[in-house]
N, C-alpha and C positions, 0 to 999 in steps of 0.2 A: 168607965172606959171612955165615954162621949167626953168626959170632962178634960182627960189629959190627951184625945186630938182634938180636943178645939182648943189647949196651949199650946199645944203644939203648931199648929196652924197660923196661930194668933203670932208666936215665936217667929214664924217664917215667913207673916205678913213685915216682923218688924226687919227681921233683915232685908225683905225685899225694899223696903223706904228707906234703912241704912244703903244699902248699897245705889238706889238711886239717886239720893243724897250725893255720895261719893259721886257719883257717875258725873252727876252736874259740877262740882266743884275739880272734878278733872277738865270739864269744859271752859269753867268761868278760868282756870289758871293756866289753859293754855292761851288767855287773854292777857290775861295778869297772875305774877305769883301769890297764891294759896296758902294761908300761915299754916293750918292745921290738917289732918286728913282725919273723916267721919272714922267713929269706931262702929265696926261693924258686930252685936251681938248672936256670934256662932255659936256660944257655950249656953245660950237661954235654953235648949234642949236638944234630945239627944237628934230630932231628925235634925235639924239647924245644924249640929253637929257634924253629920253623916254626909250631909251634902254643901260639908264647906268650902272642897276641890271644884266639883260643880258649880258651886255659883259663883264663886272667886275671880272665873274668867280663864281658868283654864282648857276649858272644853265649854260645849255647846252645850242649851240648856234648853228643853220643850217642854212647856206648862199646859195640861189638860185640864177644864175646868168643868163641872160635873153639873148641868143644871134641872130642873124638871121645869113641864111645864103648866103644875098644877095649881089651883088657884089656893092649894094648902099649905103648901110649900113656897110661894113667893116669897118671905122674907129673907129664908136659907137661899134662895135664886138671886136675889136681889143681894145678899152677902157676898156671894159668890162671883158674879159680877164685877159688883168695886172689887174687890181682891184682883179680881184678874185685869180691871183695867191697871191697878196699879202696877202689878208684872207686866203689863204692855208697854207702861211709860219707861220700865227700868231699862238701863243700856249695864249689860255686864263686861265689854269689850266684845273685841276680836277672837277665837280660840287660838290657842297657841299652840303651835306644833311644838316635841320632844324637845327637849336640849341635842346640843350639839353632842354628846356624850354619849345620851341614847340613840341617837340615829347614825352614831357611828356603831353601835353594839348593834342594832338590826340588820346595816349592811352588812359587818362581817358575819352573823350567822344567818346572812341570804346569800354570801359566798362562800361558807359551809357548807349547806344545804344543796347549792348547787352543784358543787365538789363528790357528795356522792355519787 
């Protein structure tokens, strides 16, 4: 079980440096145009998977990072650490509100709603 969440982990280290990747070459080409756009690996497992809306950039994203502070456990601490500076460094965008579509469906069943 330790073994398939530390792939898992490892899987969701690597999208975090894909999509950081991305993040920079959205900056460097709104300097200049960018030939190509980072592939981001979502299908390496199933959480990567699961939180592929999440990290996309569609919504807002809060990473807890779990540490101890005993002198037995320092290398898992010290693991844990980089990992999370690297989720520091990443930029996933802005969140983005509904489409135009849905927030015309919320309106009208919030003047349903208030119709009763």
């Amino acid at each position: 079980e330790a073994k398939a969440i530390n792939k898992s982990l490892s899987a969701l280290g690597n999208v975090v440096m894909a999509l950081g990747k991305r993040s920079e070459q959205r900056e460097s080409s709104s300097r200049q145009l960018s030939s190509e756009q980072q592939h981001v690996p979502f299908r390496d497992s199933k959480l990567t998977y699961f939180l592929q809306d999440s990290l996309s950039g569609s919504s807002k994203v809060l990473m807890f990072v779990n540490i101890s502070p005993t002198a037995a456990h320092a290398d898992e601490t010290l693991c844990s650490l980089k990992f999370a500076d690297r989720c520091r460094k990443t930029c996933l965008g802005m969140a983005r509100k509904g489409n135009s579509v849905e927030q015309e469906e919320v309106a009208a069943l919030k003047r349903q709603v208030q119709g009763l």
